[in-house]
N, CA and C atoms of all chains as a GROMACS GRO file, in nm:
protein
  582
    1UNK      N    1  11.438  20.873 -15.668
    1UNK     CA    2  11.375  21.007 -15.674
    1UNK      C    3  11.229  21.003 -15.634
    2UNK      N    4  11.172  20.882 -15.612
    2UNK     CA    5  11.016  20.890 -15.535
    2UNK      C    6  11.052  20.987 -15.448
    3UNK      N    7  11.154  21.011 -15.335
    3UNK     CA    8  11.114  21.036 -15.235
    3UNK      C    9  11.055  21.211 -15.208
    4UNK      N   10  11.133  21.282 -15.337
    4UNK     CA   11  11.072  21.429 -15.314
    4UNK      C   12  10.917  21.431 -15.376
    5UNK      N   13  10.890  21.336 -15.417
    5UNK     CA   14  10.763  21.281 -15.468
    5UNK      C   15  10.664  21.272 -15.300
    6UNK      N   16  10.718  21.173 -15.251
    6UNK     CA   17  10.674  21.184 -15.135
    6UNK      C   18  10.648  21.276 -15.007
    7UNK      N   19  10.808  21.321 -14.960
    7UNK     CA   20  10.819  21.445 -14.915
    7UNK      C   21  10.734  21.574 -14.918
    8UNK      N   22  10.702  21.568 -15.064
    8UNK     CA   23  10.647  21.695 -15.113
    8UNK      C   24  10.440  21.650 -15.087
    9UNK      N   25  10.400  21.527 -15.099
    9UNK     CA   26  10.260  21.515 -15.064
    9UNK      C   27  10.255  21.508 -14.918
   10UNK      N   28  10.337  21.466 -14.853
   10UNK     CA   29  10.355  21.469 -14.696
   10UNK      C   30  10.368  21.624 -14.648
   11UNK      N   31  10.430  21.687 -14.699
   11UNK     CA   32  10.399  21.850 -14.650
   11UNK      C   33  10.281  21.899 -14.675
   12UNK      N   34  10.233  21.839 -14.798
   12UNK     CA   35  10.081  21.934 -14.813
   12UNK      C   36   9.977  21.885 -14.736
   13UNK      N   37   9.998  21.734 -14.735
   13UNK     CA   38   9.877  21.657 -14.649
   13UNK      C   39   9.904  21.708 -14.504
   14UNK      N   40  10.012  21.716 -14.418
   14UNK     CA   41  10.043  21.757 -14.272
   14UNK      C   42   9.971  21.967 -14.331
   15UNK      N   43  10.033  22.017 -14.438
   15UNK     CA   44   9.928  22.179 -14.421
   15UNK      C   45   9.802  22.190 -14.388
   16UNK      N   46   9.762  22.037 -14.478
   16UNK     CA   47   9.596  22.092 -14.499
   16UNK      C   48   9.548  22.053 -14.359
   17UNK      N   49   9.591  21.926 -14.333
   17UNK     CA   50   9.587  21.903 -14.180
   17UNK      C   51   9.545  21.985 -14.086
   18UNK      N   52   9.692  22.076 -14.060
   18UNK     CA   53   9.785  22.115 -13.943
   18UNK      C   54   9.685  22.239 -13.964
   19UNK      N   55   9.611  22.294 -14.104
   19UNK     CA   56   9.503  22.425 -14.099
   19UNK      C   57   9.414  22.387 -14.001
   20UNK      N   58   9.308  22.303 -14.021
   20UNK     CA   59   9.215  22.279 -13.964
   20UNK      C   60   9.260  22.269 -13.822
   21UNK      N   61   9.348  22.169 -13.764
   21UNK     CA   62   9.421  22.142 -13.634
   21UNK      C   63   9.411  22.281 -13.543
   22UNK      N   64   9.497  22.338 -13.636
   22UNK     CA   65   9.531  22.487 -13.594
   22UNK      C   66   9.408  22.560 -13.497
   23UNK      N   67   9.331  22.580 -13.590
   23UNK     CA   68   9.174  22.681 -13.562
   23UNK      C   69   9.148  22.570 -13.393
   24UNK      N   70   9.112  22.457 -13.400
   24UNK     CA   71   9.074  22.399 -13.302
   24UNK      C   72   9.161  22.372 -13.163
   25UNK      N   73   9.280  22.282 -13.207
   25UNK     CA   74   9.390  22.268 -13.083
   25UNK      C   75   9.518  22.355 -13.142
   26UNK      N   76   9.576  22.444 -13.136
   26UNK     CA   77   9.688  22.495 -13.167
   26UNK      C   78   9.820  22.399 -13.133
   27UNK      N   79   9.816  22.395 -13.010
   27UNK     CA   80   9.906  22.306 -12.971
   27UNK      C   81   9.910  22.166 -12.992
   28UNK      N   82   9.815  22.085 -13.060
   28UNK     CA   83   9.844  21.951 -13.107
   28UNK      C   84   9.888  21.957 -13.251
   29UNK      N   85   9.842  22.091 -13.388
   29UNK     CA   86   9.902  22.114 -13.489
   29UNK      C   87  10.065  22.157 -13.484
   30UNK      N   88  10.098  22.250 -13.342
   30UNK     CA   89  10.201  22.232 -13.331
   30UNK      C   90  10.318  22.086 -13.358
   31UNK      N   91  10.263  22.015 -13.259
   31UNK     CA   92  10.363  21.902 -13.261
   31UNK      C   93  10.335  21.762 -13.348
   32UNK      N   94  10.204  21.812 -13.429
   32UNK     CA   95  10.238  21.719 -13.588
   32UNK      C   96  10.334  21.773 -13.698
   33UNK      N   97  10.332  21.948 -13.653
   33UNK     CA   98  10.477  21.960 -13.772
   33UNK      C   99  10.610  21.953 -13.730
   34UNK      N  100  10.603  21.909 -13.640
   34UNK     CA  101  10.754  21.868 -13.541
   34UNK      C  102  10.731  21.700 -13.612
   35UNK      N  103  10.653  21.694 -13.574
   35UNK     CA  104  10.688  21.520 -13.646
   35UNK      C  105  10.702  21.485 -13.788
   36UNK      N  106  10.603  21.582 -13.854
   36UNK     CA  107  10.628  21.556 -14.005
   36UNK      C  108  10.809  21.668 -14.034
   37UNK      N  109  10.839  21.696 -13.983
   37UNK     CA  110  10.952  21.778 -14.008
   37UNK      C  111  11.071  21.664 -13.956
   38UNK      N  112  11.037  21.550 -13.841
   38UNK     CA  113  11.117  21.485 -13.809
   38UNK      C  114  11.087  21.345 -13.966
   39UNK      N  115  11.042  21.300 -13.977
   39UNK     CA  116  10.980  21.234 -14.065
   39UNK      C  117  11.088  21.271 -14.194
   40UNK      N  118  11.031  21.424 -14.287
   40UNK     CA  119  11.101  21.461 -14.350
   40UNK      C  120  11.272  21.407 -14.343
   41UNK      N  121  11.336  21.479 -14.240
   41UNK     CA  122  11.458  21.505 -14.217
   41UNK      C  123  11.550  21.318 -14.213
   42UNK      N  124  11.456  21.246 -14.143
   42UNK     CA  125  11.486  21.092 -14.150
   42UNK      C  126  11.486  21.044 -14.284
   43UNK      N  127  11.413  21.088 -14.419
   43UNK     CA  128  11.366  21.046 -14.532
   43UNK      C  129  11.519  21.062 -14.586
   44UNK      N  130  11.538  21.266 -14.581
   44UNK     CA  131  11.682  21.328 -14.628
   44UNK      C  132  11.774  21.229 -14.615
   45UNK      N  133  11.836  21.207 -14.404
   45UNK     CA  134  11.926  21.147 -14.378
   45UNK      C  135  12.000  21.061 -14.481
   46UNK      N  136  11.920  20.933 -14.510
   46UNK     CA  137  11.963  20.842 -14.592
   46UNK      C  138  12.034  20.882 -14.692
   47UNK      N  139  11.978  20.978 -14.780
   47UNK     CA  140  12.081  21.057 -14.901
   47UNK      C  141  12.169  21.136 -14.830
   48UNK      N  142  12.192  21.162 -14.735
   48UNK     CA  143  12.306  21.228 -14.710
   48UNK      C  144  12.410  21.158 -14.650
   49UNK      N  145  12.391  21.011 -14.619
   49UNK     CA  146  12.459  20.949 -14.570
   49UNK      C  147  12.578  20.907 -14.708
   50UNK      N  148  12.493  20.930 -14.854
   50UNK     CA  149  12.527  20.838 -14.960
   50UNK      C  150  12.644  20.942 -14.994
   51UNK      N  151  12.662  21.062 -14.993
   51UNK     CA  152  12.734  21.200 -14.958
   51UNK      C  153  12.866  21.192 -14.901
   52UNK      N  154  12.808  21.176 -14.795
   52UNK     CA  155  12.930  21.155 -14.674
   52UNK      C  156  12.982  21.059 -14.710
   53UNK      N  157  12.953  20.926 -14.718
   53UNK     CA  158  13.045  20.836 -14.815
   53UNK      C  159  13.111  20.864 -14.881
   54UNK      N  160  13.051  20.966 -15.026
   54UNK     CA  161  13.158  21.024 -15.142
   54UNK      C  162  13.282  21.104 -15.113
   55UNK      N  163  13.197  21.186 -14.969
   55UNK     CA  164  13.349  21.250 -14.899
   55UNK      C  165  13.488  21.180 -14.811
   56UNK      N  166  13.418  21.071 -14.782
   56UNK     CA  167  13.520  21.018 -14.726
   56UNK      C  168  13.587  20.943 -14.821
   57UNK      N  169  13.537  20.852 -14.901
   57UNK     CA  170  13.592  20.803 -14.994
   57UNK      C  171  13.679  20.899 -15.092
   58UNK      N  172  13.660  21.038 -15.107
   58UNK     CA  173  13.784  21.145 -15.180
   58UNK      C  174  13.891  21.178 -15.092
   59UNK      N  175  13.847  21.155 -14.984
   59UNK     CA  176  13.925  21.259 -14.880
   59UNK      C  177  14.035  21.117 -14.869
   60UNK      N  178  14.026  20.992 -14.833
   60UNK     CA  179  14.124  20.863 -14.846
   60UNK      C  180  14.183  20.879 -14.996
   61UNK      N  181  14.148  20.893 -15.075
   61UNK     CA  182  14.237  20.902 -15.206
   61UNK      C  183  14.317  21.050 -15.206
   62UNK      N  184  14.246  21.161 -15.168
   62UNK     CA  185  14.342  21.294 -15.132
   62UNK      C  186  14.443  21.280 -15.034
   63UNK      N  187  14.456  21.149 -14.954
   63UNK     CA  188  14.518  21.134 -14.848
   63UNK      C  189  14.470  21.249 -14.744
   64UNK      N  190  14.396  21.299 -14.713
   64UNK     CA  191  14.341  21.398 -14.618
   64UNK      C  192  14.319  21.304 -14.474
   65UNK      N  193  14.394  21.388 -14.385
   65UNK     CA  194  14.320  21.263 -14.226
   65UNK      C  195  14.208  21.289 -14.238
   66UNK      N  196  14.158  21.175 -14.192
   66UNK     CA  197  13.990  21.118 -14.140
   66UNK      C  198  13.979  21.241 -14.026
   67UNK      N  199  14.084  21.270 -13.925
   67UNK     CA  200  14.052  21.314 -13.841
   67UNK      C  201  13.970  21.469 -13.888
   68UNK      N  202  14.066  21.488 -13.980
   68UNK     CA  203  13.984  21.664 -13.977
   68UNK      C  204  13.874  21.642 -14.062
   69UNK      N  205  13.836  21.492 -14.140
   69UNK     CA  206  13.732  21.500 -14.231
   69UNK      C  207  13.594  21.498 -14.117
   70UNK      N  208  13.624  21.406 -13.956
   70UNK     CA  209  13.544  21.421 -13.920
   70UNK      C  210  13.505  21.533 -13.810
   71UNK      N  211  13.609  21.594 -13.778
   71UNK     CA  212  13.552  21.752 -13.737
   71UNK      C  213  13.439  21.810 -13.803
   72UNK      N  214  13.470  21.792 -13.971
   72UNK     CA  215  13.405  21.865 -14.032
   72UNK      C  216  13.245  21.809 -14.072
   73UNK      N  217  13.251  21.648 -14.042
   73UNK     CA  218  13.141  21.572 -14.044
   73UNK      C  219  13.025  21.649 -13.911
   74UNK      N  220  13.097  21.608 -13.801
   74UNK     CA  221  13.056  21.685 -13.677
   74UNK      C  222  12.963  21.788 -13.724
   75UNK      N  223  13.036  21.867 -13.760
   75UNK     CA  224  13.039  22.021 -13.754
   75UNK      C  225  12.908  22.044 -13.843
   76UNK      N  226  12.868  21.954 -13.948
   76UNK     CA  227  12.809  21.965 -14.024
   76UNK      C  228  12.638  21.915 -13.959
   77UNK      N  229  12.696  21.806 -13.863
   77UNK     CA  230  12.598  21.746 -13.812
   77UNK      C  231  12.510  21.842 -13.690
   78UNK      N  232  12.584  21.890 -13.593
   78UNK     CA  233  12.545  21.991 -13.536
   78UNK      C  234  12.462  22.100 -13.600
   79UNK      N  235  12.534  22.150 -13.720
   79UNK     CA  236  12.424  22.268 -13.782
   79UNK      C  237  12.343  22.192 -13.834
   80UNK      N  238  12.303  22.087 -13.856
   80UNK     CA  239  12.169  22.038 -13.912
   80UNK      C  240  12.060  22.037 -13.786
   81UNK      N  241  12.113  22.019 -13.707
   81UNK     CA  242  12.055  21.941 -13.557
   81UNK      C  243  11.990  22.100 -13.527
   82UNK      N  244  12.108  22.223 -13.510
   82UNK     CA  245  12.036  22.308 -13.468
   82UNK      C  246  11.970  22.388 -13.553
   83UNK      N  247  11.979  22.360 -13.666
   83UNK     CA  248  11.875  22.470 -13.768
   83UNK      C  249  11.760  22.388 -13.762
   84UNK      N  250  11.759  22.271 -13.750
   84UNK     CA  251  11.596  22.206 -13.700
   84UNK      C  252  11.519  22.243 -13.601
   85UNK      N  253  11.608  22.227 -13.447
   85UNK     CA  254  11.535  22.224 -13.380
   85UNK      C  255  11.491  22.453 -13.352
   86UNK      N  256  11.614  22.504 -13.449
   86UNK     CA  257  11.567  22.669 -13.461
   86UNK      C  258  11.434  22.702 -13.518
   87UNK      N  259  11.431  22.578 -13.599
   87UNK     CA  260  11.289  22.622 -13.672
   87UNK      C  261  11.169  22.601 -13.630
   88UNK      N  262  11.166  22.495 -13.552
   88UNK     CA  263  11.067  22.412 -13.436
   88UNK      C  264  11.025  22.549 -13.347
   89UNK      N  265  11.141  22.569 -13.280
   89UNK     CA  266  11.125  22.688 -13.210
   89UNK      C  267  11.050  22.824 -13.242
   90UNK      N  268  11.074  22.825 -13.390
   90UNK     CA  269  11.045  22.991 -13.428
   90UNK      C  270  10.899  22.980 -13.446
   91UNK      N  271  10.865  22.831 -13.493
   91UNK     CA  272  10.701  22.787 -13.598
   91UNK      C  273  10.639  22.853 -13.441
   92UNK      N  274  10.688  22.810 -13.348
   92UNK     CA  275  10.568  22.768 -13.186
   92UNK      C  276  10.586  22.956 -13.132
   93UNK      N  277  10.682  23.034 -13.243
   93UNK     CA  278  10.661  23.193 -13.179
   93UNK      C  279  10.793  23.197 -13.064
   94UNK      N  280  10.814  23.085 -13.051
   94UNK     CA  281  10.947  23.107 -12.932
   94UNK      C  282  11.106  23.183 -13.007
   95UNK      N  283  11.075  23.290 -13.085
   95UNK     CA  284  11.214  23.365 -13.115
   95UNK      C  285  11.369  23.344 -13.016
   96UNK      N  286  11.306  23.389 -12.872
   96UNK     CA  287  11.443  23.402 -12.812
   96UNK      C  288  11.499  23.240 -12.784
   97UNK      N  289  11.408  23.159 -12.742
   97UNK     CA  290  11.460  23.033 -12.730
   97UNK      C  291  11.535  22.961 -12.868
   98UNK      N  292  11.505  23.000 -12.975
   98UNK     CA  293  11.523  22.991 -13.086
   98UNK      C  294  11.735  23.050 -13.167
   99UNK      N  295  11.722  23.197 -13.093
   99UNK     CA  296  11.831  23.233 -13.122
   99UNK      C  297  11.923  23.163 -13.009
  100UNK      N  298  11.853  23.166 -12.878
  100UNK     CA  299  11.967  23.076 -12.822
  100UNK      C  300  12.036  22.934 -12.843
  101UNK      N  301  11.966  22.889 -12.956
  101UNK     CA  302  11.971  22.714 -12.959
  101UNK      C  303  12.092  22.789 -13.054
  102UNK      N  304  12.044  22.884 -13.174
  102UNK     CA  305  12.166  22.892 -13.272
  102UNK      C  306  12.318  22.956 -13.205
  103UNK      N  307  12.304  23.021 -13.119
  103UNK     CA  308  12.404  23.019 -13.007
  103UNK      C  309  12.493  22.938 -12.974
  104UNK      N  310  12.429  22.873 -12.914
  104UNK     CA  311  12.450  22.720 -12.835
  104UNK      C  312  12.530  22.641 -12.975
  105UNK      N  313  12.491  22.646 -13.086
  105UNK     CA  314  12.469  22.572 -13.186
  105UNK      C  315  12.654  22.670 -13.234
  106UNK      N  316  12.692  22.724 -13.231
  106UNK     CA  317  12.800  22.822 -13.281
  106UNK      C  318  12.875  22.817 -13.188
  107UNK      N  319  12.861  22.813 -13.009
  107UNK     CA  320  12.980  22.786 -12.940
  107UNK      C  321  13.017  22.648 -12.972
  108UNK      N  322  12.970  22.546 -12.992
  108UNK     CA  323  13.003  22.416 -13.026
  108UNK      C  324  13.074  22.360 -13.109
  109UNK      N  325  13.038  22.457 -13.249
  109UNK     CA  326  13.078  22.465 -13.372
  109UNK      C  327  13.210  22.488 -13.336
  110UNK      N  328  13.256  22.623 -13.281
  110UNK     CA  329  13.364  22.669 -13.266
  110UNK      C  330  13.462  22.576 -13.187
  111UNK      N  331  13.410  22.495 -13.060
  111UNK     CA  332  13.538  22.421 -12.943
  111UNK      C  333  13.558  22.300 -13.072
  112UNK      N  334  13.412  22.269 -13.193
  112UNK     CA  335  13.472  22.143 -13.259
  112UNK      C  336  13.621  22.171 -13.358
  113UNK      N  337  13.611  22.321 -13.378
  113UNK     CA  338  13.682  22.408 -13.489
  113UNK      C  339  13.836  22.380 -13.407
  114UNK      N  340  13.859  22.389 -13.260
  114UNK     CA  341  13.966  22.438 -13.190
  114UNK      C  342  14.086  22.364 -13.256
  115UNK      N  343  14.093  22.238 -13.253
  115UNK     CA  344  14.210  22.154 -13.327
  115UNK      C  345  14.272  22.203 -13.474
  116UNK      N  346  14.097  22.247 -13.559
  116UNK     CA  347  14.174  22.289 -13.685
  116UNK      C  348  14.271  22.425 -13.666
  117UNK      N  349  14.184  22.539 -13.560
  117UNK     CA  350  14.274  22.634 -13.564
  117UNK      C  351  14.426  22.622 -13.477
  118UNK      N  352  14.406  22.554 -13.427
  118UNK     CA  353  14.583  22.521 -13.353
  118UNK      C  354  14.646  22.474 -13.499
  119UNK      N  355  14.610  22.383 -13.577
  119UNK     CA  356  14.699  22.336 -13.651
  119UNK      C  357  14.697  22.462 -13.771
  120UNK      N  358  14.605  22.500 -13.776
  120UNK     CA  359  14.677  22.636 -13.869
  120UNK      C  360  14.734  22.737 -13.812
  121UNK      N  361  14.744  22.790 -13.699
  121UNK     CA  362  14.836  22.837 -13.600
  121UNK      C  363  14.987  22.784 -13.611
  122UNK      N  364  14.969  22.651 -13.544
  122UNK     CA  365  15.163  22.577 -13.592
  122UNK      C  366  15.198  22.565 -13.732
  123UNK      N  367  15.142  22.555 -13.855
  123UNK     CA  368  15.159  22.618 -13.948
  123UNK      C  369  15.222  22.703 -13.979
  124UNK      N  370  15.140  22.820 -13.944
  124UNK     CA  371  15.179  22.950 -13.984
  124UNK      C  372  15.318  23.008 -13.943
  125UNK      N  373  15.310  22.914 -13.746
  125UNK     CA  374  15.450  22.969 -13.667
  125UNK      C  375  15.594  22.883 -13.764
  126UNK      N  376  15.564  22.783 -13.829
  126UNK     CA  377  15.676  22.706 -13.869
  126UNK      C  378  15.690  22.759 -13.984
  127UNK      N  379  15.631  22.834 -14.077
  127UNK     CA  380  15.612  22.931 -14.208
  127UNK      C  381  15.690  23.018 -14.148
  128UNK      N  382  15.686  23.140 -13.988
  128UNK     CA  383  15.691  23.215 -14.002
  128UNK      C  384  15.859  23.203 -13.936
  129UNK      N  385  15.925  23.109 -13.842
  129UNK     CA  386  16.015  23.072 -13.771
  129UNK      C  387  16.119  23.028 -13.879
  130UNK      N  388  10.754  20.292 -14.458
  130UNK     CA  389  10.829  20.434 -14.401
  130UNK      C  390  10.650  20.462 -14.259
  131UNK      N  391  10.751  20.547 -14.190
  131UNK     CA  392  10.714  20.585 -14.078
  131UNK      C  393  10.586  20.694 -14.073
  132UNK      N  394  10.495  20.705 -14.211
  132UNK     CA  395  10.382  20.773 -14.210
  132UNK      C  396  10.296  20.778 -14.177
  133UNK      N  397  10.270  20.677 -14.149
  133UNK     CA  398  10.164  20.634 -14.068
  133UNK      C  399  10.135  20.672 -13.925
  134UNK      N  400  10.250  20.719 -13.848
  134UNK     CA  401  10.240  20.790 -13.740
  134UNK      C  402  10.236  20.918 -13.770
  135UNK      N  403  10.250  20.986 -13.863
  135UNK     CA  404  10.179  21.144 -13.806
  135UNK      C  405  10.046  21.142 -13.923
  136UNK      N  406   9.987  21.025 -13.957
  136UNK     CA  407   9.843  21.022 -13.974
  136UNK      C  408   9.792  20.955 -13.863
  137UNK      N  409   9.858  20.908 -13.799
  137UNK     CA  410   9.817  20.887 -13.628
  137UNK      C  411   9.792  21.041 -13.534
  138UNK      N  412   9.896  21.073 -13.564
  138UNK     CA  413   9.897  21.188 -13.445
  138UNK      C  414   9.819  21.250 -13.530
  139UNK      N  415   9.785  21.307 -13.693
  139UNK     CA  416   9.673  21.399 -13.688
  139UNK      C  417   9.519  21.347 -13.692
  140UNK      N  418   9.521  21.252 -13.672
  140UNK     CA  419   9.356  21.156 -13.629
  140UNK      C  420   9.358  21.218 -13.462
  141UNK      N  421   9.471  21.170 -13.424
  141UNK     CA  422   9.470  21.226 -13.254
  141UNK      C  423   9.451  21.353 -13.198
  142UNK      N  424   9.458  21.421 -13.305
  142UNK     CA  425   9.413  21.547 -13.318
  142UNK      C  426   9.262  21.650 -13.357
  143UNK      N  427   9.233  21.592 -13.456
  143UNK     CA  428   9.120  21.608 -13.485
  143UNK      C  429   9.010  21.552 -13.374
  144UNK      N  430   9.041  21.418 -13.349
  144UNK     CA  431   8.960  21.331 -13.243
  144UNK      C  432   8.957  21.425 -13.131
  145UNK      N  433   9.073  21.463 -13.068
  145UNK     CA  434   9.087  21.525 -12.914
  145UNK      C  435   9.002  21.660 -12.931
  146UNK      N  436   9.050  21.725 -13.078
  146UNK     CA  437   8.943  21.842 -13.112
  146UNK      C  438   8.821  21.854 -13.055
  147UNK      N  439   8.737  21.748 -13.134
  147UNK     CA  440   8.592  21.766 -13.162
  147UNK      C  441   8.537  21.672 -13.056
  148UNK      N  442   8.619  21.570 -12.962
  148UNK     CA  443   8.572  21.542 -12.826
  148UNK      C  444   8.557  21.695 -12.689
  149UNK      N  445   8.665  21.739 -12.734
  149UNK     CA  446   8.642  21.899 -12.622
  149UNK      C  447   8.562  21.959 -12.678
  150UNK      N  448   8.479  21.959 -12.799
  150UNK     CA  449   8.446  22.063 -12.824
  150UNK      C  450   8.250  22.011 -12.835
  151UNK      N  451   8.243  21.889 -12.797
  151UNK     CA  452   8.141  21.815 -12.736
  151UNK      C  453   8.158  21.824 -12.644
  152UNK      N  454   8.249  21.772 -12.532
  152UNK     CA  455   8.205  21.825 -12.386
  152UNK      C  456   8.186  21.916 -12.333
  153UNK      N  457   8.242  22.027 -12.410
  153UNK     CA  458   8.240  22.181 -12.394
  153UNK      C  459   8.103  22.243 -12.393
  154UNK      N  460   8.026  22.130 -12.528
  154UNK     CA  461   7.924  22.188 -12.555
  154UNK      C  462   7.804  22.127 -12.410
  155UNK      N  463   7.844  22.007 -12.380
  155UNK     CA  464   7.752  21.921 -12.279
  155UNK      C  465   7.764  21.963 -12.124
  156UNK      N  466   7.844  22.091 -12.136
  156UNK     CA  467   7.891  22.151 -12.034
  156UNK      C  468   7.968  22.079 -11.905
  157UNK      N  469   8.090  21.993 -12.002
  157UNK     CA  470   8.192  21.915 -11.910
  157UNK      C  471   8.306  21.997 -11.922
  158UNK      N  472   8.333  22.127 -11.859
  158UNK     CA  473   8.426  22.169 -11.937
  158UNK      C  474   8.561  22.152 -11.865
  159UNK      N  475   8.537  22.065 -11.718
  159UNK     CA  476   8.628  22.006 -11.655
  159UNK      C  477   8.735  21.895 -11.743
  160UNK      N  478   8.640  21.806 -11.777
  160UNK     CA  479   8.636  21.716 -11.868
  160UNK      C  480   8.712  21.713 -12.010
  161UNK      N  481   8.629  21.832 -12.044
  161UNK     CA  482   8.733  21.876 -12.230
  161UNK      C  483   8.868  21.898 -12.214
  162UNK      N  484   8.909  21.970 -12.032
  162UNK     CA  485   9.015  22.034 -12.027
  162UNK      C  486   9.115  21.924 -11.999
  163UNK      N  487   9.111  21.711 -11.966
  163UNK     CA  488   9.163  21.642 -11.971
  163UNK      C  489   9.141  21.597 -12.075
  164UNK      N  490   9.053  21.609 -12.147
  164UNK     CA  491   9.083  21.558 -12.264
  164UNK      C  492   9.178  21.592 -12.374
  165UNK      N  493   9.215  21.707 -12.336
  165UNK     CA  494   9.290  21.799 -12.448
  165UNK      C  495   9.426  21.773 -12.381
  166UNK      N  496   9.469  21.756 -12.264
  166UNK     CA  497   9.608  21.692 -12.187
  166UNK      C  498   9.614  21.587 -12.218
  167UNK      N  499   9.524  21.490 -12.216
  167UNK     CA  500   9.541  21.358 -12.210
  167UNK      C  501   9.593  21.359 -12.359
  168UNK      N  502   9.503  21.408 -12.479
  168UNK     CA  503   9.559  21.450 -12.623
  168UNK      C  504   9.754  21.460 -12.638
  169UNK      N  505   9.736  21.597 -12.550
  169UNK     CA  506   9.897  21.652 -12.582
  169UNK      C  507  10.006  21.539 -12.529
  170UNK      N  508   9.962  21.450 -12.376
  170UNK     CA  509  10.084  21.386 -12.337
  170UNK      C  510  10.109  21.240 -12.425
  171UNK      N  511   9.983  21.218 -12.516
  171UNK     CA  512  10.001  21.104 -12.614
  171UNK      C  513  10.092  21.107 -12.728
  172UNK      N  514  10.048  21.223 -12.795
  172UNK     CA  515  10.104  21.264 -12.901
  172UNK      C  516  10.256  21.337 -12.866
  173UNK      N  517  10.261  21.388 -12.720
  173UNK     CA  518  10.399  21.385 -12.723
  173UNK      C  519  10.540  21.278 -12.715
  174UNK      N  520  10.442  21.172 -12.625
  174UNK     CA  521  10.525  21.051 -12.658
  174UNK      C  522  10.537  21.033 -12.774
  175UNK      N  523  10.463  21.025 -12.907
  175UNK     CA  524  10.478  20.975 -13.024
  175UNK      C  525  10.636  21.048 -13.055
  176UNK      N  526  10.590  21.208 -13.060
  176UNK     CA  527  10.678  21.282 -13.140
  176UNK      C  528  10.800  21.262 -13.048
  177UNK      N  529  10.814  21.258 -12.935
  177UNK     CA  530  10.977  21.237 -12.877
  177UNK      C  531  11.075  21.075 -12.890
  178UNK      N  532  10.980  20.980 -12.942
  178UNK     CA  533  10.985  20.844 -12.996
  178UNK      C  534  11.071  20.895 -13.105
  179UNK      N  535  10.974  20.977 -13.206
  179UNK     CA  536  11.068  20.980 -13.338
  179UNK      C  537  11.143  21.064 -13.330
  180UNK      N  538  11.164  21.181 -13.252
  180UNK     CA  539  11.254  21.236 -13.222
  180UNK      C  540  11.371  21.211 -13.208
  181UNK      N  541  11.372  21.120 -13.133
  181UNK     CA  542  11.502  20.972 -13.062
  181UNK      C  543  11.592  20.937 -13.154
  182UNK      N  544  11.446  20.871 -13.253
  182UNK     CA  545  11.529  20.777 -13.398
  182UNK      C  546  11.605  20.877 -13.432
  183UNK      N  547  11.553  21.015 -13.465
  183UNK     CA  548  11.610  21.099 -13.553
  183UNK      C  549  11.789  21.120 -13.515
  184UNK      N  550  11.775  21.148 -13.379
  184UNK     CA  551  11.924  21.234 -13.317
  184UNK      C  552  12.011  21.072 -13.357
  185UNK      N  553  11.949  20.943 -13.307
  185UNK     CA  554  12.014  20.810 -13.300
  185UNK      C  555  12.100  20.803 -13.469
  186UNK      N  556  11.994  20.820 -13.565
  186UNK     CA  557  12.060  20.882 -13.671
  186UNK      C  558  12.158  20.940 -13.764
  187UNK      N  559  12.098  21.076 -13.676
  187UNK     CA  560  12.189  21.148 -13.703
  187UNK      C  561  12.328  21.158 -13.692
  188UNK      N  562  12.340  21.115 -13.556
  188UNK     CA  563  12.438  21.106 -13.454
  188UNK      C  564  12.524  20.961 -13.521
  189UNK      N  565  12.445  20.870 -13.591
  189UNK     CA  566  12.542  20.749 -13.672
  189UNK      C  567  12.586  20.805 -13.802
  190UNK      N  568  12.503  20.889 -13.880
  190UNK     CA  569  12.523  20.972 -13.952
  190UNK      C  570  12.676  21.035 -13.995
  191UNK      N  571  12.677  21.145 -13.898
  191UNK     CA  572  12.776  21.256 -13.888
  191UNK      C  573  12.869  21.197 -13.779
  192UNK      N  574  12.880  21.103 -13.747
  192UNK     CA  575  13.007  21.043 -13.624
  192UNK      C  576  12.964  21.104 -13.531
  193UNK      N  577  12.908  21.172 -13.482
  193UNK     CA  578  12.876  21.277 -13.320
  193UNK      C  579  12.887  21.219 -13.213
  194UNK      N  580  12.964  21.223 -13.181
  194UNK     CA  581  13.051  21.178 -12.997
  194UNK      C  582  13.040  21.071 -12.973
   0.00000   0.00000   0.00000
């Protein structure tokens, strides 16, 4: 549990920073909170790796395939990827580039989705046949 | 842990600051205006370095392709 200990003085030290930065170079405070945000997110990773373990390790005792556990790994991984780099986007004022990443970020989601919905599709037809 | 680089990049910042804003004053303002590039293309290598690690990560992380 140091680490929200840490996390949390690393955001204030990159604010008080990234104030001063700001007034003088805008654009170099920009891309220290891209780094302390990358920083952050590398710190997270590790605990979420300890996660994903717990899920896979239930999902082998539920007998659940790996396969759809890792669609859903994917799937999970992508929306992390693009709600980061959405936020990157929005801090620098870039809105539209921003909604397009979450775009981008939802057609992806969806072609990773395609397998689950076929198999609940043949499902349903062998329910309904 | 990897903190030490964005107390790098905000030294690189402050520094690139208050160097343009001396040459600015010494009337180099050719000068301030590489200094403040030369600033951004440093610190962007930094941040696309850790950028890298991050997706490399991630991407071992969540299984991703």
């Amino acid at each position: 549990m140091v680490e929200i200990v840490q996390i949390i003085g690393l955001a204030m030290v990159v604010t008080v920073v990234g104030a001063v930065i700001k007034q003088l170079k805008p654009e170099l405070a920009l891309q220290l909170s891209i780094l302390a945000g990358v920083t952050i997110f590398i710190l997270v990773m590790d605990k979420i790796r300890l996660v994903i373990d717990l899920l896979q390790k239930l999902a082998e005792q539920a007998n659940i395939s790996s396969y759809y556990l890792f669609i859903i790994l994917k799937i999970m991984g992508i929306a992390y990827l693009a709600e980061f780099g959405c936020q990157i986007c929005r801090d620098a004022g870039e809105n539209a580039l921003a909604t397009k990443i979450e775009i981008a970020a939802k057609v992806f989601v969806v072609i990773l989705g395609i397998p689950i919905i076929v198999a609940i599709m043949e499902t349903m037809m062998k329910l309904l046949a | 842990m990897n903190f030490d680089l964005i107390l790098k990049v905000a030294g690189i910042g402050l520094l690139v600051a208050i160097l343009a804003i001396i040459l600015t004053e010494a009337g180099k303002k050719d000068q301030a205006q590489m200094v403040t590039i030369a600033g951004v293309v440093v610190v962007l290598y930094i941040v696309i370095q850790g950028l890298a690690d991050l997706f490399v990560l991630v991407k071992n992380v969540f299984n991703l392709y």
